[in-house]
KOLGU-4560 file (N, C-alpha, C; in nm, 3 decimals, padded with zeros to 5 digits):
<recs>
<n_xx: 02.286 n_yy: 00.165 n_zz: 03.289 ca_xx: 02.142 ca_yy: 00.169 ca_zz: 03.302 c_xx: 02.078 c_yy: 00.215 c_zz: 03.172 mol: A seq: 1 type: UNK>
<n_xx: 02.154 n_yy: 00.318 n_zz: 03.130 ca_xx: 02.098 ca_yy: 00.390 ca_zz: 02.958 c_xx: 02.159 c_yy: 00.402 c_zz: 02.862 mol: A seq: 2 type: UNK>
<n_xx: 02.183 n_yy: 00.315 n_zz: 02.740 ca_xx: 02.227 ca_yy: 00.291 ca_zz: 02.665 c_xx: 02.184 c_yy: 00.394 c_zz: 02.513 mol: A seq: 3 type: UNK>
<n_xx: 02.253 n_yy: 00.460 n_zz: 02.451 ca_xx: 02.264 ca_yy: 00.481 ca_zz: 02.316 c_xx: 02.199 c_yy: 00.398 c_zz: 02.228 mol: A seq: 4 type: UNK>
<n_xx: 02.011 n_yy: 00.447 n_zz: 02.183 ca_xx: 02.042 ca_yy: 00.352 ca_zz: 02.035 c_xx: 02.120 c_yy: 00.350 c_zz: 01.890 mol: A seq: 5 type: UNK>
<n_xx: 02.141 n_yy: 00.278 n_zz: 01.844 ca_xx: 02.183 ca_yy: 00.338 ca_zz: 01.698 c_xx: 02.082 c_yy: 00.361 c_zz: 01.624 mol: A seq: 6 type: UNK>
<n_xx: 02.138 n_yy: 00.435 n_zz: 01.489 ca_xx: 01.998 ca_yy: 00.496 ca_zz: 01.411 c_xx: 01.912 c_yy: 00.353 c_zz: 01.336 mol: A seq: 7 type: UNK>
<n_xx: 01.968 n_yy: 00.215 n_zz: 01.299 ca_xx: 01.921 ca_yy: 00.068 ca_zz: 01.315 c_xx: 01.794 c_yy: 00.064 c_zz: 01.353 mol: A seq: 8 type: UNK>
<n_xx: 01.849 n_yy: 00.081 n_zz: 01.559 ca_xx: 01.749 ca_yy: 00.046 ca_zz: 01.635 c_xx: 01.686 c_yy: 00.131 c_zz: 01.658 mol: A seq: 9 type: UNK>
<n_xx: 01.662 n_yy: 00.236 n_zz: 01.648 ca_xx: 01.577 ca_yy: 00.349 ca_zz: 01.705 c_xx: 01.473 c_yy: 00.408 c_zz: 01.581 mol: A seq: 10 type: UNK>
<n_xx: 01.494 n_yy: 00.352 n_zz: 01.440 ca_xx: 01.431 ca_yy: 00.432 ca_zz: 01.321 c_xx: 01.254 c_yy: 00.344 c_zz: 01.354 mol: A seq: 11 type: UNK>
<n_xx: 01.181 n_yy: 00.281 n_zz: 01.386 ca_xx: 01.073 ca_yy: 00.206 ca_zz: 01.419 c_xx: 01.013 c_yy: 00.307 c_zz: 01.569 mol: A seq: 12 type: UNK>
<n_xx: 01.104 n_yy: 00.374 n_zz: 01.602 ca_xx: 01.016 ca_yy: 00.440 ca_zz: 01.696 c_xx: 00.936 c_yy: 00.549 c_zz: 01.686 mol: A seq: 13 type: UNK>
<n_xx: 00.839 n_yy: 00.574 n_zz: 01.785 ca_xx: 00.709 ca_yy: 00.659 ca_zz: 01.782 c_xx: 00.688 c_yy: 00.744 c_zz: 01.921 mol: A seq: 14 type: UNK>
<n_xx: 00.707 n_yy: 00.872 n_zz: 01.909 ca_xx: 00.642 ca_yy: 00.972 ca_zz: 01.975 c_xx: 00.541 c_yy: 00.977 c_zz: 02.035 mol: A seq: 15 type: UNK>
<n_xx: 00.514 n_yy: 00.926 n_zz: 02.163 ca_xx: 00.387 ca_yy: 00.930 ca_zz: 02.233 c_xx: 00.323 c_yy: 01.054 c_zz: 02.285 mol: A seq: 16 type: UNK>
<n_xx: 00.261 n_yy: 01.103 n_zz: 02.262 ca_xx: 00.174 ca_yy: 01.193 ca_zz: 02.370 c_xx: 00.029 c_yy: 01.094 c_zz: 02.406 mol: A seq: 17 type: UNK>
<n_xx: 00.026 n_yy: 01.083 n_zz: 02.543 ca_xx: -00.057 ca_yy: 01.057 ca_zz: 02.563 c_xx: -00.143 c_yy: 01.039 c_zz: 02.610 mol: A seq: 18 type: UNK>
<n_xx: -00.274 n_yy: 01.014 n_zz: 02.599 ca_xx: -00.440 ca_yy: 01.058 ca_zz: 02.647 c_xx: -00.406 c_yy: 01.157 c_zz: 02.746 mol: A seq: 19 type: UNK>
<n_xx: -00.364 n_yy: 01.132 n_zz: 02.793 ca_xx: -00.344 ca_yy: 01.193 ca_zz: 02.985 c_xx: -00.276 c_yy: 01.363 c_zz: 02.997 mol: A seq: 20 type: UNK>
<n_xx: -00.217 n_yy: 01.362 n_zz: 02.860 ca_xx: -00.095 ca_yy: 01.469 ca_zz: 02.834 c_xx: -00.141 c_yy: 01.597 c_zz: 02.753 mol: A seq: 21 type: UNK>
<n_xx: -00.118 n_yy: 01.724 n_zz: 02.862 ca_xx: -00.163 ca_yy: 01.839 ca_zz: 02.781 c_xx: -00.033 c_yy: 01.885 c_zz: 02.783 mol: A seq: 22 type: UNK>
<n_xx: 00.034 n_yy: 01.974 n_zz: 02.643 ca_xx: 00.116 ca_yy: 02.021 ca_zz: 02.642 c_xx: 00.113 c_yy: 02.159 c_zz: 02.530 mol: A seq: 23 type: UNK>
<n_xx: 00.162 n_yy: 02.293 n_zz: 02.584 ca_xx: 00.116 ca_yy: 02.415 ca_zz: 02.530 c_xx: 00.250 c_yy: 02.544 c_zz: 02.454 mol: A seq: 24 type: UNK>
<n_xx: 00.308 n_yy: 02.486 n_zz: 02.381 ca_xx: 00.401 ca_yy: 02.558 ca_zz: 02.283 c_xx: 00.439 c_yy: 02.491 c_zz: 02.173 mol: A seq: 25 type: UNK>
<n_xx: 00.601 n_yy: 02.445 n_zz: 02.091 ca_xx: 00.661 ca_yy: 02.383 ca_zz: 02.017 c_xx: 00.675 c_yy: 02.292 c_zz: 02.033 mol: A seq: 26 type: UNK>
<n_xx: 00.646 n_yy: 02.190 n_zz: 01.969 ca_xx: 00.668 ca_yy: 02.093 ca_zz: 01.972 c_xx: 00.784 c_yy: 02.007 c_zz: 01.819 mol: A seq: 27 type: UNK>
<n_xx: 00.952 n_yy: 01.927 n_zz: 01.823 ca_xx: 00.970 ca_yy: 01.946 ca_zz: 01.691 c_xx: 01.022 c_yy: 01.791 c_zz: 01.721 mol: A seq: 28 type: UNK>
<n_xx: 00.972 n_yy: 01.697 n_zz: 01.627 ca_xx: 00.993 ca_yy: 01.567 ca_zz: 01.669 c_xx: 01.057 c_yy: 01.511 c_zz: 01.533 mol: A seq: 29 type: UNK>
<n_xx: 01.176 n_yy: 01.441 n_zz: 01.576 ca_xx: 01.289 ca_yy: 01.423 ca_zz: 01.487 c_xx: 01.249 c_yy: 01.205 c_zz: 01.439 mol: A seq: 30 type: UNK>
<n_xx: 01.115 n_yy: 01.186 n_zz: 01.337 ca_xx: 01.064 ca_yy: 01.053 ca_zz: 01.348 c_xx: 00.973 c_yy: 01.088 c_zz: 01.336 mol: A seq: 31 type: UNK>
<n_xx: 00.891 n_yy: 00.952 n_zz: 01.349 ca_xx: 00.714 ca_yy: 00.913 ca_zz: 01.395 c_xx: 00.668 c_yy: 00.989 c_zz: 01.528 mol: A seq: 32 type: UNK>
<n_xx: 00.561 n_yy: 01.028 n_zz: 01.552 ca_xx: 00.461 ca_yy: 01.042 ca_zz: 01.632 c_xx: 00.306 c_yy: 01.035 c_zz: 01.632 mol: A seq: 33 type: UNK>
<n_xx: 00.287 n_yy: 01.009 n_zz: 01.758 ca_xx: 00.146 ca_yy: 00.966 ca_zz: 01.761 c_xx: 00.044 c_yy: 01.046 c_zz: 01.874 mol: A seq: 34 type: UNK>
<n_xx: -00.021 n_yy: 01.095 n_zz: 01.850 ca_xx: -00.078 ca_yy: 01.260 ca_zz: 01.940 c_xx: -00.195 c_yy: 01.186 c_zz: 02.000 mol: A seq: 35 type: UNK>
<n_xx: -00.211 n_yy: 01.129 n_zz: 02.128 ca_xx: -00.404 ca_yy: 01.103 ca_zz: 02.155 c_xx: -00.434 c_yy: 01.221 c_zz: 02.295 mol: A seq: 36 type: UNK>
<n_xx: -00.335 n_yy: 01.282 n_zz: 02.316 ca_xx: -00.375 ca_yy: 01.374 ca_zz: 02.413 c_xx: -00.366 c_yy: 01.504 c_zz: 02.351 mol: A seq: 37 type: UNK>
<n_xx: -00.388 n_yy: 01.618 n_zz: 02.450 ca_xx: -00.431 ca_yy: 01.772 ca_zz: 02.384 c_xx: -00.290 c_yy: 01.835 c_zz: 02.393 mol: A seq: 38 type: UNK>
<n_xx: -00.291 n_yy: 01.933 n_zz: 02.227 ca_xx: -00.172 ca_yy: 02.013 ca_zz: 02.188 c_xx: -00.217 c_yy: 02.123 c_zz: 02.175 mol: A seq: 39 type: UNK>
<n_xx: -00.180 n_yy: 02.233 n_zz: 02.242 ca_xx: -00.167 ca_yy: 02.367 ca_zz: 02.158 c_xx: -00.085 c_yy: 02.448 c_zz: 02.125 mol: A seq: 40 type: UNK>
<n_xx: -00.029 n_yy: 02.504 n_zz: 02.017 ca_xx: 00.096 ca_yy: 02.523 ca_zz: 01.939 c_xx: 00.167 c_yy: 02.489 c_zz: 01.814 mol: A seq: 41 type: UNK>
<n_xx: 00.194 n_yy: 02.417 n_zz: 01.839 ca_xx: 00.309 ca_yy: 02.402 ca_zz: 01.720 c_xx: 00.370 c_yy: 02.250 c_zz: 01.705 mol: A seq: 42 type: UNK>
<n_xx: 00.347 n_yy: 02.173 n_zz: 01.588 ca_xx: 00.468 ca_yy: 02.089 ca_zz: 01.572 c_xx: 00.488 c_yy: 02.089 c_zz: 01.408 mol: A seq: 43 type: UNK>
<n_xx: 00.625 n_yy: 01.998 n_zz: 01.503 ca_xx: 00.721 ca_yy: 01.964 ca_zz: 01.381 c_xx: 00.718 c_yy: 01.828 c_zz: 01.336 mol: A seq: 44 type: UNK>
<n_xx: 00.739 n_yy: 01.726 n_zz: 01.255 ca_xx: 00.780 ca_yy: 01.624 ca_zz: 01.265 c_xx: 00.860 c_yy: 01.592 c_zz: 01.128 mol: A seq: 45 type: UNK>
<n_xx: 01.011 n_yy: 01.515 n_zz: 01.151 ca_xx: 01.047 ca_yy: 01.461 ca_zz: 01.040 c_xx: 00.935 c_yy: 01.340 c_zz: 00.958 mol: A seq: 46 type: UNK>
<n_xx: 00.890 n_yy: 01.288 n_zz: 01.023 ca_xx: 00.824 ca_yy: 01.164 ca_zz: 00.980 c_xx: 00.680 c_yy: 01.158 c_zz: 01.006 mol: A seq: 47 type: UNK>
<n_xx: 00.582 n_yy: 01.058 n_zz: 01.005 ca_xx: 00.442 ca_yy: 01.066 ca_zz: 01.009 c_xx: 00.378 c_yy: 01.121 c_zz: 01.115 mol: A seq: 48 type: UNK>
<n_xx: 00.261 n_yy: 01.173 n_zz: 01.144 ca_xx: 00.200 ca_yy: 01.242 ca_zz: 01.281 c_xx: 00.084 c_yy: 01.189 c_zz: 01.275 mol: A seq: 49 type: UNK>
<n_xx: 00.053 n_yy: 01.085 n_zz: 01.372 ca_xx: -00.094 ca_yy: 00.954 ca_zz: 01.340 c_xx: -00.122 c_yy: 01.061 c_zz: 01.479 mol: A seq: 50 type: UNK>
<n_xx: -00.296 n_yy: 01.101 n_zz: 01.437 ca_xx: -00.378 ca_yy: 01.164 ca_zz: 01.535 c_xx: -00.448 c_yy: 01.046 c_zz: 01.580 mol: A seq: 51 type: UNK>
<n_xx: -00.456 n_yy: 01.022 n_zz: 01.674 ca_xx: -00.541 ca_yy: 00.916 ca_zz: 01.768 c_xx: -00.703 c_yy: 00.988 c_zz: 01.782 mol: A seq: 52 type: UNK>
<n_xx: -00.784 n_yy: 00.902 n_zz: 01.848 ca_xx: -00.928 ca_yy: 00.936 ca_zz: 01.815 c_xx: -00.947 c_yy: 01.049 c_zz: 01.976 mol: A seq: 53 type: UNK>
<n_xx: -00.855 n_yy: 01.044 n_zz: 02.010 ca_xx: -00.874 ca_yy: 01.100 ca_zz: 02.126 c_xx: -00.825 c_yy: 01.229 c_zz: 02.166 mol: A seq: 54 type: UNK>
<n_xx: -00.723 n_yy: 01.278 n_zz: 02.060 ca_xx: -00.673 ca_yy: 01.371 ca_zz: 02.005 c_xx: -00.731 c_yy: 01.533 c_zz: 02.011 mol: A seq: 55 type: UNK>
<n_xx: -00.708 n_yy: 01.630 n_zz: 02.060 ca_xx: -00.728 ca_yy: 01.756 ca_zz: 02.093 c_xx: -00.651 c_yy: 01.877 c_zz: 02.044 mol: A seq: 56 type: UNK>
<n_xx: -00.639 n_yy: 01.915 n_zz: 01.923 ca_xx: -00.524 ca_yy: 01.999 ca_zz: 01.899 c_xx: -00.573 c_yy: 02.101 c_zz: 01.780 mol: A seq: 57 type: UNK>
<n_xx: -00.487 n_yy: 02.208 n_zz: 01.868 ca_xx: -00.501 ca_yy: 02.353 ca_zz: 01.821 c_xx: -00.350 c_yy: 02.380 c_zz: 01.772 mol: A seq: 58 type: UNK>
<n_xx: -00.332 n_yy: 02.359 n_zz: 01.630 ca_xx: -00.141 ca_yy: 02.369 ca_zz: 01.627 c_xx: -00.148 c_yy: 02.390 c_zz: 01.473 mol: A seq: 59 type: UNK>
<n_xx: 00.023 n_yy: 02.476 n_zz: 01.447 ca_xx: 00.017 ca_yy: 02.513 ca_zz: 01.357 c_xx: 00.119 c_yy: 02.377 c_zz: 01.297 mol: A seq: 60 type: UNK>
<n_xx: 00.115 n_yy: 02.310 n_zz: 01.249 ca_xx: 00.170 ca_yy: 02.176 ca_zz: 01.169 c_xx: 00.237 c_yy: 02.205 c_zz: 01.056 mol: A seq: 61 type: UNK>
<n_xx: 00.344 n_yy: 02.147 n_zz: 01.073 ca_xx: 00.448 ca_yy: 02.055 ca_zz: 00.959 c_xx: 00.487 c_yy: 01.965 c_zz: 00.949 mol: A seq: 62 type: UNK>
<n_xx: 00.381 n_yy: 01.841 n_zz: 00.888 ca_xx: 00.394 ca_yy: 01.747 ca_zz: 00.922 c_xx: 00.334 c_yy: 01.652 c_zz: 00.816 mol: A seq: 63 type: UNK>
<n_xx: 00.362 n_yy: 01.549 n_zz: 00.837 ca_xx: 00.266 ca_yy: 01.457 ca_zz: 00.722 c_xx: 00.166 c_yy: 01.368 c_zz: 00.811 mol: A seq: 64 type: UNK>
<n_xx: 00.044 n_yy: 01.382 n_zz: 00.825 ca_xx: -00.028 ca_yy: 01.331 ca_zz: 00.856 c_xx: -00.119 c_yy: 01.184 c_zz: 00.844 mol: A seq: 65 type: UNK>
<n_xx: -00.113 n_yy: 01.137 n_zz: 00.897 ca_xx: -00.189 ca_yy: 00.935 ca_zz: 00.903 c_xx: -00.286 c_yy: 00.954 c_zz: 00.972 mol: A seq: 66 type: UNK>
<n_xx: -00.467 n_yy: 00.960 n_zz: 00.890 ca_xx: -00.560 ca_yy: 00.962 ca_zz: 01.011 c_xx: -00.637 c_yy: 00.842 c_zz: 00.958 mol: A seq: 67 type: UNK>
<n_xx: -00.708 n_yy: 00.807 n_zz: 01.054 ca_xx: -00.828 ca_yy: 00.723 ca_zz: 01.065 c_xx: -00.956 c_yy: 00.734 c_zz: 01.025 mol: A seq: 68 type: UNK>
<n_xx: -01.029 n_yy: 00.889 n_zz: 01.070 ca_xx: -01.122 ca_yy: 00.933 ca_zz: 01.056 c_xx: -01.104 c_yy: 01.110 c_zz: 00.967 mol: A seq: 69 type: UNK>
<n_xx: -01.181 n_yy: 01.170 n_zz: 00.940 ca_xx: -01.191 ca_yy: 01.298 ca_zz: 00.877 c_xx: -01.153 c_yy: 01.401 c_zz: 00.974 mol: A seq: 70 type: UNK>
<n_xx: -01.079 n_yy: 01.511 n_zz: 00.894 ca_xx: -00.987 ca_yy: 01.602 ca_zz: 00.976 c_xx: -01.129 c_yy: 01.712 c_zz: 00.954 mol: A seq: 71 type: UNK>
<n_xx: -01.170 n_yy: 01.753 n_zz: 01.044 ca_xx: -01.196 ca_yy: 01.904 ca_zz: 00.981 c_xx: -01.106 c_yy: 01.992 c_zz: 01.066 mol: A seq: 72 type: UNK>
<n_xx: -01.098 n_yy: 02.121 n_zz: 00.941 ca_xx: -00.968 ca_yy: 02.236 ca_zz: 00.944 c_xx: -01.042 c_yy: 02.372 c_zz: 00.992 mol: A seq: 73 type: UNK>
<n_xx: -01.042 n_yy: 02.430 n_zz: 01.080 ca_xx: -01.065 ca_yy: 02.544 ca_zz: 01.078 c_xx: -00.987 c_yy: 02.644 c_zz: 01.077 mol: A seq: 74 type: UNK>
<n_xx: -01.022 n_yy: 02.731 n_zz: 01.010 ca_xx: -00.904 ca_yy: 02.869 ca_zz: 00.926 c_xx: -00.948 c_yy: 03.011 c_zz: 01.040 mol: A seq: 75 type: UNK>
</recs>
């Protein structure tokens, strides 16, 4: 029923959170992800972190970021 990808087939994939999804600690994502629902905490990501417009997040980031529109940062 669940098969093993290899690292081949699996390097094109993307981390969903989404719209619908609140989630409230660490987060450490080994790839792409793509955030349109609410975070508070923490992530990680090896690879890009595309904020969707729908996006809600209070987190302390390490990450490389892909946006669409302007981030503002509050300190």
């Amino acid at each position: 029923m669940f098969k093993k990808l290899s690292n081949s087939q699996s390097n094109g994939d993307v981390t969903l959170i989404a719209s619908e999804c609140q989630i409230t600690g660490s987060i450490i994502i080994n790839g792409n992800a793509r955030i349109d629902g609410k975070v508070e905490g923490s992530v990680q990501a090896t690879g890009d972190l595309i904020i969707g417009n729908s996006a809600y997040l209070e987190i302390y980031a390490h990450v490389s970021l892909k946006l669409n529109k302007v981030l503002n940062l509050l300190s």
